[in-house]
N, C-alpha and C positions, 0 to 999 in steps of 0.2 A: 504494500500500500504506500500510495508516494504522499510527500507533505500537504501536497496542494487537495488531497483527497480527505484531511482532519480538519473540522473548523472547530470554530467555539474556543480556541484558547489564544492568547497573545502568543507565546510559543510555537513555533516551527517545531511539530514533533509527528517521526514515522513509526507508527506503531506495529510489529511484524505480524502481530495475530492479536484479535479480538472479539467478542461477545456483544451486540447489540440489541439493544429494543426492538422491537418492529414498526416500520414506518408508520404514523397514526392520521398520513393523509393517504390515500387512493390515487394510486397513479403516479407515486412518489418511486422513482426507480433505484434509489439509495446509493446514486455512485457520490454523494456525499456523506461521510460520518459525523459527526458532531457529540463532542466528548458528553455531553450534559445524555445522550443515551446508550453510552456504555456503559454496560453491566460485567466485563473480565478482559483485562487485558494480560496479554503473551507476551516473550521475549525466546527469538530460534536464532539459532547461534550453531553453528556448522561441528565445532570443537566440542568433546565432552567434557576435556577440560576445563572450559567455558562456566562449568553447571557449579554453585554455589561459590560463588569468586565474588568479592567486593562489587567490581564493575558490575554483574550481570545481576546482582542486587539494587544497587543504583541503578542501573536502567531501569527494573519497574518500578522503582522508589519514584521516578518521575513521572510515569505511568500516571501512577497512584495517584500522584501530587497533582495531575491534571483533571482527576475524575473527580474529586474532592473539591475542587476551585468551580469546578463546572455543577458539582451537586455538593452543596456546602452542606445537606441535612444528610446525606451520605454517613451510613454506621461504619459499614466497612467495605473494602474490595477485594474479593478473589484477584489471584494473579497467579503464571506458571509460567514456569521458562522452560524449554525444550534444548539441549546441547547433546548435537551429536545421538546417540542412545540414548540420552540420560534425561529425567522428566523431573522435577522440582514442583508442589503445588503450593501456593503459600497464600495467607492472608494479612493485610494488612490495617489495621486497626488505629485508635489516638494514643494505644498504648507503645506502637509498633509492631513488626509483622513479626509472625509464626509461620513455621513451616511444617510441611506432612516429612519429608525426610529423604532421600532421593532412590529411586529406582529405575533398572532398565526396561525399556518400555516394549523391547523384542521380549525379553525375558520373563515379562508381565504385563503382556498387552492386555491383560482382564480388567486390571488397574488404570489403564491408560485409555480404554474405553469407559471406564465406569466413573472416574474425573470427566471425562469432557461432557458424556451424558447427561454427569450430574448438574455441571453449567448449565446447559441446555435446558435442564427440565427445575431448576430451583424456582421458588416463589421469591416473591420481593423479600421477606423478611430473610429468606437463606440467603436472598445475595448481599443484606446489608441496605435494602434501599427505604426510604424514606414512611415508614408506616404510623407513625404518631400526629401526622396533621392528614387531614380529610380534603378531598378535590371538591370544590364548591364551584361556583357561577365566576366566567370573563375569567378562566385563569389563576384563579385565586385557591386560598385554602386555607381550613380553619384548623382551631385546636382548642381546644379546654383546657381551661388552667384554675389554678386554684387565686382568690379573690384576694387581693390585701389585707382588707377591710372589711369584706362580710367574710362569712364562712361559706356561703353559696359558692357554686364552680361560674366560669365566666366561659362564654365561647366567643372565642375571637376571631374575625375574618385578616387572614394576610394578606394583603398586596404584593404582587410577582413582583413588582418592581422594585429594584433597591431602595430602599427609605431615607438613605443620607445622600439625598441629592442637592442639585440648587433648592428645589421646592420643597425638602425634606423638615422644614420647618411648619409647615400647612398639615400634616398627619396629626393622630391622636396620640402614637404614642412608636415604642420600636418592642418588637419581640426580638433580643438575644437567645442564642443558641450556644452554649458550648461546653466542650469538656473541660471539667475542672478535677483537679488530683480531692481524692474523695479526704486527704488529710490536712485540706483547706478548708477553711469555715466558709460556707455558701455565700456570694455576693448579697443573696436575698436579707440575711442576716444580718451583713455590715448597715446596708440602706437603711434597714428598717432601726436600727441602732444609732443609726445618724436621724432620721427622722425624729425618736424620742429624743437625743438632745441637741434639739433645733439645729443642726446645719444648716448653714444658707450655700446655693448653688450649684448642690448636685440632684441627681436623675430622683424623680419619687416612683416606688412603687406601685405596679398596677396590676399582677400576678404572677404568678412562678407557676412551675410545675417541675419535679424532678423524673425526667423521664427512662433510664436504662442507664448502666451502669459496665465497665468493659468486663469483671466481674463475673455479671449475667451473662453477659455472650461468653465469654470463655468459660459458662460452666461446663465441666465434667472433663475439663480436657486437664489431664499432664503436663507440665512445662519440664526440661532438663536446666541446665546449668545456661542463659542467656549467653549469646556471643558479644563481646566488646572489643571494637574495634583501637586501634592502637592512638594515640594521641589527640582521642576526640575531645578532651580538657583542654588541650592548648590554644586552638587558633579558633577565633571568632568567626572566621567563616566557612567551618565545619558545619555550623549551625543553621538549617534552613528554615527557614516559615515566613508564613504572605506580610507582605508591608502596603502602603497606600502610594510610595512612593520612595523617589532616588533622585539624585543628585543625577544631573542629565537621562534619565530614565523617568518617564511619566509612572508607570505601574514596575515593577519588578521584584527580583529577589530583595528583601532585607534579611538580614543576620540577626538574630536573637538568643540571649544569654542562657545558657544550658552548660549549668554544672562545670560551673569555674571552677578554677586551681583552688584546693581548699588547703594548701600546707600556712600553718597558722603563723599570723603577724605578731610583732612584740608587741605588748600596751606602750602606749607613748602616750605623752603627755605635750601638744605643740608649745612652744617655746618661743619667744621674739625678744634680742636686743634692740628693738628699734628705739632712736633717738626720739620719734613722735612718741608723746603721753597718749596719746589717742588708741594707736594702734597696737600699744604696748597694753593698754587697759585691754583693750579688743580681742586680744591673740592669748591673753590668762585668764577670758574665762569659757575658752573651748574647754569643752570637758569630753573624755572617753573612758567611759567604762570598762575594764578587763575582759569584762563579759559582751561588750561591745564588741569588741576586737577580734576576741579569740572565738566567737560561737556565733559567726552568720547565720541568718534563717536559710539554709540549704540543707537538703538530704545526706546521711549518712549511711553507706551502705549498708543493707543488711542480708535478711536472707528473701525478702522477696525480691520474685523474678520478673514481675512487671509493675508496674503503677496504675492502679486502681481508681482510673478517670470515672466521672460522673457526669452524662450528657445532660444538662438541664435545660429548663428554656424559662427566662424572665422578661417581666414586659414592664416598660419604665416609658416617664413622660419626662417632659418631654421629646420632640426628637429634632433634630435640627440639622445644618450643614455639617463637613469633617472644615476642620481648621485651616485644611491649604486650596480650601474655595472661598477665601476671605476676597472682597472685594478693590478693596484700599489699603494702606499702608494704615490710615486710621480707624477702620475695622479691627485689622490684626491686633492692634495693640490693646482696641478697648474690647476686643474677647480673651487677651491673654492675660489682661489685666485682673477680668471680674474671675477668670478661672484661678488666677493664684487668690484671689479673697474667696475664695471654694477651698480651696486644698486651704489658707488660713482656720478656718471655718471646721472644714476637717477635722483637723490635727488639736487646734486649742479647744475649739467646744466639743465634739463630738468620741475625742481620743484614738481618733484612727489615723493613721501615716497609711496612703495615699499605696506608694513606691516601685509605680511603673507610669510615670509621664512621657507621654509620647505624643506627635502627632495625630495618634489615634486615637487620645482619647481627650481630647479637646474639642466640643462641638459650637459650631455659631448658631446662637438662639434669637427668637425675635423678640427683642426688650417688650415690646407689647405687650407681648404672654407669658412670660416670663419672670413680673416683679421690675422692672426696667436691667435685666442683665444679657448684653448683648453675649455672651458665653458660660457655657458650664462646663465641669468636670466629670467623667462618665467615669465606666467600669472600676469595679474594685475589685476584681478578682483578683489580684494579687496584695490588698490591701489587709492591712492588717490591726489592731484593734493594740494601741499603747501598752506594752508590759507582760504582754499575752503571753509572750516565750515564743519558743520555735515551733513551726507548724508543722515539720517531721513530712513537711511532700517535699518527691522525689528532684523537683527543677524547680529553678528561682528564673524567671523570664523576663526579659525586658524587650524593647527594644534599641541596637548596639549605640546609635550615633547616637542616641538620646541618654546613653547612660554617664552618670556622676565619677569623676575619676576614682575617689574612692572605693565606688561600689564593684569596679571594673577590677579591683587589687582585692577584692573580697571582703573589706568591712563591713559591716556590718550597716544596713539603710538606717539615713536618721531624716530628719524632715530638709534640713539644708541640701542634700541630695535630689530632692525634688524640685528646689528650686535652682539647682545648678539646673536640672533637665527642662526646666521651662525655658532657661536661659537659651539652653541649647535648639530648643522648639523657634523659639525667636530668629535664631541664626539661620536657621534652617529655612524657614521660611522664606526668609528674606532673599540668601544666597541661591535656595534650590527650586521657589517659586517662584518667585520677585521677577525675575527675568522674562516668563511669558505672561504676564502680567502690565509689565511695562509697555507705555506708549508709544516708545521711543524707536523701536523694533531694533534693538541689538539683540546681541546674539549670547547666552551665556559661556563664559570660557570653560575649553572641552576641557582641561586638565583640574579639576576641582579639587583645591588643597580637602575639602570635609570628606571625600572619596576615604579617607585613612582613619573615620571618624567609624569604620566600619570594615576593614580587611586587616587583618597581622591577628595575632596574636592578644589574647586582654591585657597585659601589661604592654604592649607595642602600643596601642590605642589609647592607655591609659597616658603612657611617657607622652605620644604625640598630643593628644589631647590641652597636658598639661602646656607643653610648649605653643601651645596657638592661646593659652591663657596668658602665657605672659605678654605686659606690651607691643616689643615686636614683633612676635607673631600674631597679636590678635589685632593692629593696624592692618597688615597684612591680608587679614581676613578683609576686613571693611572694605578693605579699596579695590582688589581684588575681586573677590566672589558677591560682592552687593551692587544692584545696578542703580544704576544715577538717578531713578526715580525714589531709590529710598536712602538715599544722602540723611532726611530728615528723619530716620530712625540711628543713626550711628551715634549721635551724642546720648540717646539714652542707652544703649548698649553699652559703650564705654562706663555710663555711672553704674551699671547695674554690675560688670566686671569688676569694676573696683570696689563694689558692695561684696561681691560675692570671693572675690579673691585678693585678699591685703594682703602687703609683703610686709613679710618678716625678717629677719635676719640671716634664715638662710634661705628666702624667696618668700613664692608662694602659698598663703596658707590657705589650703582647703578642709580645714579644720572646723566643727559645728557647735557655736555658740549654745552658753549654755540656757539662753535667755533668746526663743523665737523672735521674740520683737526687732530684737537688734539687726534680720533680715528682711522681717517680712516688713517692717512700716516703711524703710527706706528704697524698698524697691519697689514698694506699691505706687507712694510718694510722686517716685520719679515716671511712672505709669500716667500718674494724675499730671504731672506736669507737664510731659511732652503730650497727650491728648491735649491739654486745653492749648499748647503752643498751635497745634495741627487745628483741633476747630477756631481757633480763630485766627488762620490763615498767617501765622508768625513765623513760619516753617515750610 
């Protein structure tokens, strides 16, 4: 099958052997495929050598990775590779894939008819495809869930269409879907906890339902000893999963943090001779705890062999744009403004740290319906509730350009960490949006120093990171990677740098005050002040 004969994905990809739906118009002659109705894809490779080899796992890994993009409510996918003799059938799940174990297919051709048959003649729930929401009217499809606020069930009608579009602010609300490590306190949980004490401007609940568990679908099977591949610790982009966007790439791969280096840091204590009183006050009263340090919320090996996800679905109001469909330089700001008095809001009233800020999870609201907050702060599935201790799941997640130098070296999240990452949302912005956005029609530059904000290593990302924070490299940035339509965001960047990183004696201190205030008012401040430069046309 050639490239041009696979639609439905941004990827150029030839699939050698596949399983599909049946065409559901009449007269449809099917010399098109379209990943969103595949139900198995193959991998036939001439060598039997071929059969269980990294590579020919990675090839249906991408398989996989395509059929899940095209059916995001997708449980799971069969998949098989065929090498020489040798036949592999394996499944792949949010846990990751299992395999039946390999056998020759001359030798057992009874086996090798009674897997493809079995393709052939499986129901939707054996192939993993979508059976908790109902086919309703125009395309649509419902689901019952459990109510916030009554005890009644609610049935709700979904919209085919993506929800966080331009007009993604006109809905009633967003159904989430996803798997969470079942040793995570449910997001439904954190909201409804912020809710009792008053958070102002994050998502309210409007029902849950916990639907399957990977658990359940692997019941009854046997697992042996997992295979680990060699050096999947070190380099950040080992690590794959979907992002909203790239630096010269509109849609693509982002790299997401999985199970960093855990070999354990000294306690320190940051230190400053600096000659200012100011700064010296500043830098003694970073405080780290031992326990801080030495005991990140990450997974420590044990004896289980897979991680114990939980498919849920929660429906949260309201729903709005993603952050890099801001319209203005003055937009951006006054939704990343009112989302850091959200994550504020979080942290002091509500006692939960936030500790996955990203692009993705900053939405633009319409101040009308909203309380007048042109933005809010979404998902807390990786959030976590002040003091709690360690959540004991198996992967801590972020996404990479967005992450806090520190967190990238394994310390342990604290709330300044979150506002490095907004920092970093701002830049991002600017440099990786800002460009087609602009009136001017230049062209952004192909070599983008933030490219490194995301490939090497997490201590490589970390070091580079740190060096685009000091002044000459973060000028560097400005002039460079920001186009000349947003000149008039670089003076607060600068103050909010120098908020978030004062030097000390022996540089940079990205150390976390032991007093919130001492970040969050002064960068809010400077939020407030370059907006009112910008609406009153000073700027």
């Amino acid at each position: 099958m050639s490239k041009k004969d696979l639609v439905g994905s941004e990827a150029e990809r030839q699939v050698d052997l596949l399983l599909k739906a049946r065409p559901q118009v009449q007269g449809d002659s099917g010399e098109k495929h379209d990943w969103k109705d595949i139900r198995v894809v193959g991998e036939l490779k001439k060598s039997s050598d071929e059969i269980r080899t990294k590579g020919t796992l990675l090839q249906l890994a991408r398989y996989v990775r395509e059929v899940y993009i095209a059916q995001p409510a997708r449980q799971f996918v069969h998949a098989f590779a065929v090498c020489g003799t040798k036949m592999e059938a394996w499944v792949f799940d949010c846990s990751g894939p299992y395999s039946s174990g390999v056998f020759d297919v001359y030798k057992d051709s009874e086996q090798f008819f009674r897997i493809v048959l079995g393709y052939a003649m499986m129901s939707d729930e054996e192939l993993g495809l979508d059976t908790f929401t109902t086919p309703d009217r125009n395309a649509s499809r419902t689901i019952t869930v459990n109510g916030s606020e009554i005890a009644e069930e609610i049935l709700l009608r979904l919209d085919p269409t993506p929800l966080c579009s331009p007009n993604g602010d006109k809905v009633e609300g967003v159904a989430k879907f996803s798997w969470t490590s079942d040793k995570r306190r449910p997001e439904v949980d954190l909201l409804q906890l912020a809710y009792q004490r008053g958070v102002q401007g994050i998502a309210r609940v409007l029902g849950y339902r916990t639907i399957i568990s990977i658990a359940d679908l692997r019941r009854g099977l046997t697992f042996g000893n997992p295979h680990t591949f060699q050096g999947r610790n070190t380099s950040a982009a080992s690590s794959l999963a979907q992002s909203q966007s790239r630096c010269k790439l509109s849609r693509s791969l982002t790299r997401k943090r999985r199970s960093p280096d855990t070999r354990p840091h000294a306690a320190k204590r940051s230190r400053s001779s600096s000659q200012q009183p100011k700064a010296k006050q500043f830098e003694n009263e970073l405080t780290f705890t031992v326990e801080s340090v030495h005991t990140p919320s990450l997974f420590d090996k044990n004896d289980e062999v897979y991680d114990n996800r939980i498919l849920r679905c929660l429906v949260v109001s309201p729903a709005g744009r993603p952050i890099y469909e801001y319209k203005s330089p003055l937009e951006l700001l006054m939704v990343l403004q009112d989302a850091i008095k959200a994550h504020r809001s979080l942290y002091l009233d509500g006692k939960i740290l936030h500790r996955d800020v990203s692009e993705n999870k900053i939405i633009i609201t319409d101040p009308n319906r909203v309380g007048g907050r042109s933005g809010m702060l979404i998902d807390l599935d990786l959030a976590k509730e002040v003091g709690s201790g360690r959540s004991g799941a198996r992967h801590q997640t972020g996404t990479m350009e967005f992450m806090a130098i520190e967190v990238l070296l394994n310390v342990d999240h604290t709330y300044r960490h979150d506002l490095e990452s907004f920092f970093y949302v701002l830049i991002w912005q600017c440099a990786c949006h800002g460009w087609r956005k602009s009136k001017q029609g230049l062209e952004q530059p192909k070599n983008s120093l933030l490219k490194r904000w995301y490939t090497g290593s997490y201590e490589e990302i970390a070091t580079y990171k740190r060096g685009n924070m000091e002044a000459g490299g973060f000028e560097r940035i400005l002039m460079k990677e920001f186009p000349p339509g947003f000149d008039c965001v670089k003076p607060l960047c600068r103050a909010i740098r120098d908020i978030l990183f004062p030097y000390g004696k022996k540089g940079l201190i990205v150390g976390t005050p032991q007093d919130p205030k001492r970040l969050y008012d002064p960068i809010i401040k400077a939020y407030e002040d370059t907006i009112a430069l910008l609406e009153a046309g000073k700027v």
